[in-house]
N, C-alpha and C positions, 0 to 999 in steps of 0.2 A: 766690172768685177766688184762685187761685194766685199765686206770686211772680213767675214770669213775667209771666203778666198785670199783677199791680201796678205792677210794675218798671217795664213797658211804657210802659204810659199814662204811670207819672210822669215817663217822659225826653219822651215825647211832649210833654204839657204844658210841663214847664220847656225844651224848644226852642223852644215856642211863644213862649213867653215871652223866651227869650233875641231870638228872630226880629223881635217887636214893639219891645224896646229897640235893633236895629242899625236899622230902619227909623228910630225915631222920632229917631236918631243921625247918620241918612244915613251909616252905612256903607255903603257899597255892596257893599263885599267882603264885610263879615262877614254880611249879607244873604243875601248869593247861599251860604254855607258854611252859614249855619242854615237854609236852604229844602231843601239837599241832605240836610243830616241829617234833616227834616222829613218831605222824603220817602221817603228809606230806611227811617225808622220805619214811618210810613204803609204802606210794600209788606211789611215784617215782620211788622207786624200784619195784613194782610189775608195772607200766607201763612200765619198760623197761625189763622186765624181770629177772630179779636181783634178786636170790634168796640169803633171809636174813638167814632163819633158824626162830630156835626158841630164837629169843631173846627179842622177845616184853618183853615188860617191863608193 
């Protein structure tokens, strides 16, 4: 796995993660800011071909 790749995944993951603590916060704002980074990652990696799995969130 290259750096890119590594990198990837691991902002994927700790978005995921930041996304899980604003829910369980009832942010609602910072919710909706961590699902758009979520999904920008998400279309990043399928532009590059980056398989994430199933971790959407």
């Amino acid at each position: 796995m290259d750096a890119f790749t590594a990198g990837l995944l691991q902002r994927i993951r700790a978005t995921e993660s930041d996304l899980t603590r604003a829910r369980e916060s009832g942010d609602d704002f910072l919710v909706e800011v961590e699902q758009s980074e979520l999904d920008d990652l998400h279309r990043l990696a399928a532009e590059h071909g980056v398989e994430v799995g199933a971790t959407r969130v």
